[in-house]
N, C-alpha and C positions, 0 to 999 in steps of 0.2 A: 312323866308324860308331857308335860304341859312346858316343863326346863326342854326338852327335846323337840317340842314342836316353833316353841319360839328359834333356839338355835337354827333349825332350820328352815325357819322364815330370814333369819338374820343374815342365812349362809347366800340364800336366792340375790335376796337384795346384794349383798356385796358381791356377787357374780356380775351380776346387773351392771352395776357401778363400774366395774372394772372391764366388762364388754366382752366379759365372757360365756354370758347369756344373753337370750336376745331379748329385747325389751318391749314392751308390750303393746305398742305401736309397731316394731317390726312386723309381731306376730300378726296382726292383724292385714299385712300387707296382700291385696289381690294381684292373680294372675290372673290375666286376662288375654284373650287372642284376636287379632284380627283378620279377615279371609281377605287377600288379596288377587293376582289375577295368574297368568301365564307368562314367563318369562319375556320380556322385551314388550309387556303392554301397560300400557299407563295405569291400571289399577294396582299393579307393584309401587310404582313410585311414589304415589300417594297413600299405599298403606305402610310402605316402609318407614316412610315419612313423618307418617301420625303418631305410629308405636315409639318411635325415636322420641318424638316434642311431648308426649303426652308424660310419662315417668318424670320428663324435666320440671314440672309444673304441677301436676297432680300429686299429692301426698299417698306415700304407700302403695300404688300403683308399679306395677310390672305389666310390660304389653310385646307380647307378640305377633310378629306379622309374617302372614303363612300363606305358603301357595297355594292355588287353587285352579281347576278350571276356569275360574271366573264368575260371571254374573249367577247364572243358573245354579251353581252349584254353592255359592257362597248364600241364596235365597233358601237351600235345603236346609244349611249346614248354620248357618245360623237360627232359623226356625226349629231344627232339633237341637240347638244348643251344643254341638260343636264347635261353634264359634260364637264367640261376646257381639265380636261386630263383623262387617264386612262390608263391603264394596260392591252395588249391584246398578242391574239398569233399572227406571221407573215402567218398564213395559212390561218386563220378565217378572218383575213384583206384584204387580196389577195382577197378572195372568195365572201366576202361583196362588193367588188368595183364592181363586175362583176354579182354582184343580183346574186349569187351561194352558200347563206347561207342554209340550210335545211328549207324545207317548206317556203321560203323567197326570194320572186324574185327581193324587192325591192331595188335599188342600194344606195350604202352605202359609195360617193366614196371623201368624202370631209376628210376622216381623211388623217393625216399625221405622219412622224416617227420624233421621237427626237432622241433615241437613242437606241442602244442593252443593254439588262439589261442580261439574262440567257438563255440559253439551257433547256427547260421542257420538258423529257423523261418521255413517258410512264410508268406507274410503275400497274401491276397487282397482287393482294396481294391476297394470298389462302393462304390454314391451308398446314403449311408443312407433315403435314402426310398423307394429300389427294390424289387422285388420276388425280388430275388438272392440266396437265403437256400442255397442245397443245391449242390451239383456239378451235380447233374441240373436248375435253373435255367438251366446256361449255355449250352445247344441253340441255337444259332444266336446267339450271343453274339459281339461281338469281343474280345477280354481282349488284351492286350500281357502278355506272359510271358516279358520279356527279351530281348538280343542274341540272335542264333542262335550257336549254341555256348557256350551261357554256361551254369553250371551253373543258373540262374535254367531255363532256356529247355528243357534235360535232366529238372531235376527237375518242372516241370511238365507236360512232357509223357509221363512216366511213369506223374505223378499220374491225368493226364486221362485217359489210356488205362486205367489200372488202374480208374476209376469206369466206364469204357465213354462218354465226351463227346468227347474229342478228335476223333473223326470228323465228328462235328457241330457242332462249335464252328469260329469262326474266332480263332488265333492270332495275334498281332501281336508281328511279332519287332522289337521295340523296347528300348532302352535305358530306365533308369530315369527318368532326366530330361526326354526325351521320352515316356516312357508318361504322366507325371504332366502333361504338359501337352497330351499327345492326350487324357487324361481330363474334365480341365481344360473343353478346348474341347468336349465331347461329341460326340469322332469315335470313344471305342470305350466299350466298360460295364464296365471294369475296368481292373485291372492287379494284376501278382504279381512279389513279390520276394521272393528266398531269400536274407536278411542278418540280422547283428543289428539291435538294436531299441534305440534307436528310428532309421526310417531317414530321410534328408535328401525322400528325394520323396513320401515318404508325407507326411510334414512339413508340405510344400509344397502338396500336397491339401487335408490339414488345412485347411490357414487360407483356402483359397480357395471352399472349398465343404463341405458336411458329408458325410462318408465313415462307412464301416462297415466293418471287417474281418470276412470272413463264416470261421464257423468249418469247419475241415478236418480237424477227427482224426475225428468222428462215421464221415462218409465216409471215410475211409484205413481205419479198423478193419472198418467193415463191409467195404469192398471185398479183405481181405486186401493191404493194400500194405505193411504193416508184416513181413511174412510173405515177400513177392515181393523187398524192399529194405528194405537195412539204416538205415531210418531213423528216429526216435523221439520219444515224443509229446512236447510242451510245449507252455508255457501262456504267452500275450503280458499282460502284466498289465495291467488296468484303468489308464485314463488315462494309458497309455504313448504315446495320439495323444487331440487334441481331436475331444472328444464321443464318445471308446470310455471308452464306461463301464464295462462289462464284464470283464472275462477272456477273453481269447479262446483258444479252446483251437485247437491246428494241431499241427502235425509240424514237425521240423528235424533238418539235418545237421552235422555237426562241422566246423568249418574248420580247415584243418591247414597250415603253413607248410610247405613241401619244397624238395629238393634234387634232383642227379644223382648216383648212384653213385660218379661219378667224381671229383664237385666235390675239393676239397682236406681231407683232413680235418683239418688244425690251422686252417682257414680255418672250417669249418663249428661246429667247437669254439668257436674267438673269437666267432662271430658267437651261437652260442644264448648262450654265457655273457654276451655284452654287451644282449642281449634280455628275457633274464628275470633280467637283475640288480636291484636296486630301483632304480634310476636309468631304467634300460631299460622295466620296468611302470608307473612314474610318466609318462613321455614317451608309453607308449603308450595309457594311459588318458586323457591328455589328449586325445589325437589324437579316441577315441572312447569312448562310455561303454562298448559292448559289449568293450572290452577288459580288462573288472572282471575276467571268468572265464579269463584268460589268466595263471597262477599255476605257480608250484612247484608244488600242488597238482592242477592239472589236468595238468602234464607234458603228456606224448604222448595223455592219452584221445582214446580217436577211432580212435587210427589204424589204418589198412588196408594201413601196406605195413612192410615194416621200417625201423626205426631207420636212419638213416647214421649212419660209425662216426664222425663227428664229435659229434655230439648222441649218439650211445650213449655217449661217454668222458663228458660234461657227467653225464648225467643219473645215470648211476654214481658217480660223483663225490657227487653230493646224496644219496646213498643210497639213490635208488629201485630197486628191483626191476623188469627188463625182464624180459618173457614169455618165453620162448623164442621164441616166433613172430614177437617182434617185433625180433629181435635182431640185428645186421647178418650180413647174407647176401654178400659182399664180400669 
């Protein structure tokens, strides 16, 4: 028995050796997923991005980057552990902790923040020769405002309620890529996306037709939406699309990279350290320009839930000060 049990310990090992089994660091290798966004929006590109740089750098790590409605739906699916990470906004996370998502009482409050990735401003794209100038223009309008459940589709329709239009307006729950080419064809008079800038289907507008971004902070300020939700004004800069001369002034939310309470936290550690290393912001600036404000600097701003205690060990480490409020709860 004992001649037979060594042999085949002897037999394992030299499998081993020769790479014809797998070795015990393999074995141990995780799979892991990322929720990214809808076709042609900037939460694709930076999660494609991550799952790409991160395997390069982290040991035994597999990562995948998977599509998703977006914001809202990446806050569910991560919170039920469908996904490792994902890609959300700092409003739609807030709101999900507190069962305050639209038509969704359920609480959502197990995610956590790793880190500030961008700034996603509202962006409202009409035919510049139209007569589309105000919130209160788009009475019987059809606007494409996103997937449903995307945080595009959330924060529009927040907005539109909070002006008093939403009732009157018709929505079109469309994706990016298809709203720019329902625009395109003249089957609706708009579309609205909550990304950075500059975005791939506005792009795409651009060059096919002449557009206008119509301004939206006038209207938020006056309507008291800054006041109802935590979101905050900025400015899309002139010739950031062909033929916006302008400045255009709107609102935007934080985009905030997150986790599950429970994820691993020397896994969540590897993963911000190899993200926001210079190697890690080089890769992701490539991926997209809105990844400039993705910084040591900008750390966690934004966020709405606590730190995981993986990304709280990093960011301590760089010597930033967490809040109290922000500090793992765990």
């Amino acid at each position: 028995m004992k001649k037979r049990f060594f042999m085949a310990i002897t037999f394992s090992a030299l499998l081993v050796a020769m790479g014809l089994a797998p070795a015990a660091s393999e074995a141990r290798t995780q799979f892991v997923s990322i929720g990214g966004g809808p076709t042609g929006g900037t939460f694709n590109y930076f999660a494609n991005a991550i799952s790409l740089h991160v395997p390069r750098v982290v040991e035994n790590v597999r990562m995948s980057s998977e599509g998703s409605g977006g914001s809202v739906e990446n806050v569910r699916r991560v919170n039920s552990g469908d996904f490792d990470f994902g890609i959300s906004y700092a409003v739609d996370i807030a709101l999900a902790a507190e069962g305050k998502l639209p038509e969704d009482t359920r609480i959502y409050d197990q995610v956590r923040v790793i880190g500030y990735l961008y700034g996603a401003p509202a962006q409202l794209v009409v035919r510049a020769t139209g007569d589309l100038n105000s919130a209160a223009d788009l009475e019987g309008r059809r606007i494409a405002v996103g997937n449903a459940g995307s945080g595009a589709a959330t924060s529009a329709e927040r907005f539109f309620r909070q002006v008093g239009v939403w009732e009157n307006m018709s929505p079109e729950f469309l994706g990016y890529s298809p709203a720019a080419s329902a625009f395109r064809d003249g089957k609706i008079d708009g579309f609205w996306v909550l990304v950075g800038y500059p975005n791939a289907s506005i792009i795409e507008a651009s060059t096919q037709m002449r557009i206008r971004l119509m301004d939206l902070h006038e209207d938020a300020e006056a309507s008291g939406f800054y006041d109802a939700y935590a979101y905050s004004p900025a400015v899309i800069p002139a010739n950031t699309y062909r033929g916006q001369t302008e400045d255009t002034h709107t609102f935007q939310d934080g985009t905030l990279l997150i986790t599950r309470a429970d994820v691993s936290e020397d896994l969540v550690y590897e993963m911000t350290k190899a993200i926001w290393s210079q190697e890690g912001l080089t890769n992701l600036r490539q991926a997209h320009s809105a990844a400039v404000e993705t910084s040591m600097e900008n750390n966690f701003r934004d966020a709405s839930r606590p730190l995981h205690k993986g990304a709280y060990k990093f960011w301590v480490e760089q010597g930033i000060e967490v809040p109290e409020h922000l500090k793992p709860i765990d």
